[in-house]
C-alpha positions as a Markdown table, in Angstrom:
| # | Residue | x | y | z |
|---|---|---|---|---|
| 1 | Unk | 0.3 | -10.8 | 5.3 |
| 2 | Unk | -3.3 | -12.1 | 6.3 |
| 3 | Unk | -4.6 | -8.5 | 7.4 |
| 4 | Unk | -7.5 | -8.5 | 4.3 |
| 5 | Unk | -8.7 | -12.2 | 5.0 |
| 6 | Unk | -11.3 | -12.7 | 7.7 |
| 7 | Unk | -11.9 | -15.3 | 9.7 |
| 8 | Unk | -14.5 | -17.4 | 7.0 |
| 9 | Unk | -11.2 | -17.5 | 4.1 |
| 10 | Unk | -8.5 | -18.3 | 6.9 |
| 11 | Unk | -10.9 | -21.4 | 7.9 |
| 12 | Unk | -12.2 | -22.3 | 4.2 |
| 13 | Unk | -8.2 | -22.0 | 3.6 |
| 14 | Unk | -7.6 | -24.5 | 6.6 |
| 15 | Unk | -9.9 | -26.5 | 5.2 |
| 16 | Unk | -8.5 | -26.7 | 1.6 |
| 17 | Unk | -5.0 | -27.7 | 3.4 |
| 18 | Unk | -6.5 | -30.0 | 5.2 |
| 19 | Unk | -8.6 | -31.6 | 2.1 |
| 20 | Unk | -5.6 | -31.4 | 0.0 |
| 21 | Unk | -2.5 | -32.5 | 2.4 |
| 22 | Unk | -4.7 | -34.9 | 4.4 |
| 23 | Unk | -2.3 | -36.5 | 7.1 |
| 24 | Unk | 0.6 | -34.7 | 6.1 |
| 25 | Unk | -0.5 | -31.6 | 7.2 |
| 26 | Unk | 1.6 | -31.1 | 9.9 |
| 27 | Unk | 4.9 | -32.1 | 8.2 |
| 28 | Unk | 4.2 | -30.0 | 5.4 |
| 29 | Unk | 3.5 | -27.1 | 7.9 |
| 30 | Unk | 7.0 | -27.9 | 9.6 |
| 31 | Unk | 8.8 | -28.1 | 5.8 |
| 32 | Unk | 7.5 | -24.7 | 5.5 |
| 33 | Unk | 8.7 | -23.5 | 9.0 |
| 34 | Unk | 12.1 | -24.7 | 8.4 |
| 35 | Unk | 12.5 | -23.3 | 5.3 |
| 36 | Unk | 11.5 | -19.9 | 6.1 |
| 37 | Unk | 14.0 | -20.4 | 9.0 |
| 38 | Unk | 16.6 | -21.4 | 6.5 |
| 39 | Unk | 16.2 | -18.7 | 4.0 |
| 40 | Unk | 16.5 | -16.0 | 7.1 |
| 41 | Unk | 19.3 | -17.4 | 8.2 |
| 42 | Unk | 21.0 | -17.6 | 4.6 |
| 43 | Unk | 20.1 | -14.1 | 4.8 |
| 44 | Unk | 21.5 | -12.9 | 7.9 |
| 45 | Unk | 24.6 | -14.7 | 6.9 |
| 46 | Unk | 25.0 | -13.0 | 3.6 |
| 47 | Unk | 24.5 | -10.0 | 5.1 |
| 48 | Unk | 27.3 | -10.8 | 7.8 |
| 49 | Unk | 30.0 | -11.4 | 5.3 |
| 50 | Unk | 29.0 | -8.5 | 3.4 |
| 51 | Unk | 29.4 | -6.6 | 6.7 |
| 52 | Unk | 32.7 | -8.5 | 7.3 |
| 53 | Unk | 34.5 | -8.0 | 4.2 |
| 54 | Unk | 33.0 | -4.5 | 3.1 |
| 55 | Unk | 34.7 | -3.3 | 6.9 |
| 56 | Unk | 30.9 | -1.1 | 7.6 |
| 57 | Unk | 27.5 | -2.2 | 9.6 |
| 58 | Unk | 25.6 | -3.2 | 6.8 |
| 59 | Unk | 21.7 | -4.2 | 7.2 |
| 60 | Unk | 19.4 | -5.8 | 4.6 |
| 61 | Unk | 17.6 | -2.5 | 3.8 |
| 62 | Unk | 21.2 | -0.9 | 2.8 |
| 63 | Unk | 21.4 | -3.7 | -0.1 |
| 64 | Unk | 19.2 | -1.3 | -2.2 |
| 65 | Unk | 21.3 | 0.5 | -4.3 |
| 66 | Unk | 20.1 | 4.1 | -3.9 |
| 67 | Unk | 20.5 | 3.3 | 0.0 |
| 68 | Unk | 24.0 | 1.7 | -0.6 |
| 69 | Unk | 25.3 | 5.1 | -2.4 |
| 70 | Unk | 23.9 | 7.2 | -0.2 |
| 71 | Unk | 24.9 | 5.9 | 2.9 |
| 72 | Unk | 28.7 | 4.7 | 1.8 |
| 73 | Unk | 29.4 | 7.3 | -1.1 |
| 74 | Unk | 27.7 | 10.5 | -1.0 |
| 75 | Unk | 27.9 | 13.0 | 2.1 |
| 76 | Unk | 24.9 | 14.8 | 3.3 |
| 77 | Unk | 26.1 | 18.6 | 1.3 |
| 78 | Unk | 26.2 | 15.7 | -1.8 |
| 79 | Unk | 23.1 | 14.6 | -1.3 |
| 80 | Unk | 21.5 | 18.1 | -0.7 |
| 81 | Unk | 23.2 | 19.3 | -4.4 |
| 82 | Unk | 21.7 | 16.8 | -6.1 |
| 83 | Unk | 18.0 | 16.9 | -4.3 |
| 84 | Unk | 17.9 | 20.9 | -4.8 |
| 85 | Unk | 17.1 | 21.4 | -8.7 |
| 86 | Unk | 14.6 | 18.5 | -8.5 |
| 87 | Unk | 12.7 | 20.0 | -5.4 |
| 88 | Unk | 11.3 | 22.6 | -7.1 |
| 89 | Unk | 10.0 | 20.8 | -9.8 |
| 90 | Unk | 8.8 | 18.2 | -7.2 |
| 91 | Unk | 6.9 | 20.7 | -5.6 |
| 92 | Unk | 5.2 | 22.7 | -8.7 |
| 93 | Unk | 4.3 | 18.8 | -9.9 |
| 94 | Unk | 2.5 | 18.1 | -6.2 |
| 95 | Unk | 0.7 | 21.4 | -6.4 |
| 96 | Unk | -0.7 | 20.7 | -10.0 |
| 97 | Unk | -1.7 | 17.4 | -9.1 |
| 98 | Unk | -3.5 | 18.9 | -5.9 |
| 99 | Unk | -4.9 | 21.2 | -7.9 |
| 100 | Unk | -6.6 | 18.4 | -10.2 |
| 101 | Unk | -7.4 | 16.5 | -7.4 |
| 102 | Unk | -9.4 | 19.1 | -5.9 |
| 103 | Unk | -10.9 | 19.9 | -9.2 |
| 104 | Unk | -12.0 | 16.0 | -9.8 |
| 105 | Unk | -13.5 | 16.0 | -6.5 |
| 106 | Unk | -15.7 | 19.2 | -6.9 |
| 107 | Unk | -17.0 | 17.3 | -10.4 |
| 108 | Unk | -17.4 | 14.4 | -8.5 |
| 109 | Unk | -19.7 | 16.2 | -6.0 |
| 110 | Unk | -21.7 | 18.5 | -9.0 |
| 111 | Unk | -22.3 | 15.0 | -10.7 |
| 112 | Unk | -23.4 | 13.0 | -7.5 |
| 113 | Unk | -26.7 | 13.9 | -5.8 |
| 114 | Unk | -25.7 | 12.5 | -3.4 |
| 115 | Unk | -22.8 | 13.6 | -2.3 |
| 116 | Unk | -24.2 | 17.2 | -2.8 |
| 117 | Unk | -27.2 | 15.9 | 0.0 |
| 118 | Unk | -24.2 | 14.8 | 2.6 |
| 119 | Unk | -22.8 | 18.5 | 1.7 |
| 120 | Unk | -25.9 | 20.3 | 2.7 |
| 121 | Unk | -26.8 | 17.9 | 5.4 |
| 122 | Unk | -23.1 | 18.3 | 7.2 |
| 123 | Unk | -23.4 | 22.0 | 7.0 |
| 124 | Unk | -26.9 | 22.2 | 8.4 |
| 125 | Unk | -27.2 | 22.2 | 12.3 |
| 126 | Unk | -30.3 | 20.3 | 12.2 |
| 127 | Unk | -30.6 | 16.7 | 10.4 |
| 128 | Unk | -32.2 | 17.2 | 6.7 |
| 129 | Unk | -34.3 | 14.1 | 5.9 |
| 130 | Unk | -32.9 | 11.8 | 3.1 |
| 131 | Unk | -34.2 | 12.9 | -0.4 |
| 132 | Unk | -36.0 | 10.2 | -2.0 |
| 133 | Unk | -33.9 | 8.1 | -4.7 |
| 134 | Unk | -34.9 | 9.0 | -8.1 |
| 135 | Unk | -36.3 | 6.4 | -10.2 |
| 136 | Unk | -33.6 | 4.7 | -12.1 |
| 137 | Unk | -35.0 | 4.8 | -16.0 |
| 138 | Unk | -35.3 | 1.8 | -17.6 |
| 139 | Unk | -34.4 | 0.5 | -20.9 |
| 140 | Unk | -37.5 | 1.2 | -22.5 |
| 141 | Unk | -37.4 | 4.7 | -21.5 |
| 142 | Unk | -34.1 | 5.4 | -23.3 |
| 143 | Unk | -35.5 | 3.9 | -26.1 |
């Protein structure tokens, strides 16, 4: 949940809590605690009785309906008919969109000096220098 803040946000976001909530801090933290607790337990419960009166081992993930029908309704032949005229189509589509992919990419490299210098210098055994930067024109030029 935290994996894109570093440490600077987390402890400018410890700060803010601690600003806004003051004192309270540490009951508000334990009112949060509890009621995540709560809401995975009213989870785990619903999922019990659905488990109970349904007669199968049901998990949370199953709840999605294209899971539910294809665990509980459809057998594997089933679910092979139906996959089979789509894969083909499937396929063609991943191919085209490959195939555009690759083309965008060589633009991208014909446009960018750059990435044409990376090119050349990754396919040379001995390290190219850096081309200079060309000089960025200015408004006036243009005009």
């Amino acid at each position: 949940m935290l994996d894109n803040l570093n440490w600077w946000e987390i402890g400018a976001l410890l700060l803010l809590a601690l600003l806004i909530f003051g004192d309270r801090l540490p009951n508000v933290i334990s009112d949060g605690l509890r009621m995540v607790r709560n809401l995975r337990a009213m989870a785990r419960n619903a999922t019990g009785d659905l488990s109970r009166e349904l007669g199968t081992d049901i998990q949370l993930e199953d709840l999605h309906p294209k899971a539910f029908i294809r665990k509980h309704l459809l057998s594997e032949e089933d679910e092979q008919a139906i996959r089979k005229p789509l894969q083909g189509v499937y396929d063609s589509l991943r191919s085209d969109v490959t195939g555009v992919h690759e083309d965008l990419k060589e633009v991208a490299d014909r446009i960018d000096p750059r990435a044409a210098a990376r090119k050349a210098a990754t396919t040379d055994t001995a390290p190219a220098p850096a081309p200079a930067p060309a000089p960025r024109p200015s408004y006036d030029d243009a005009t």
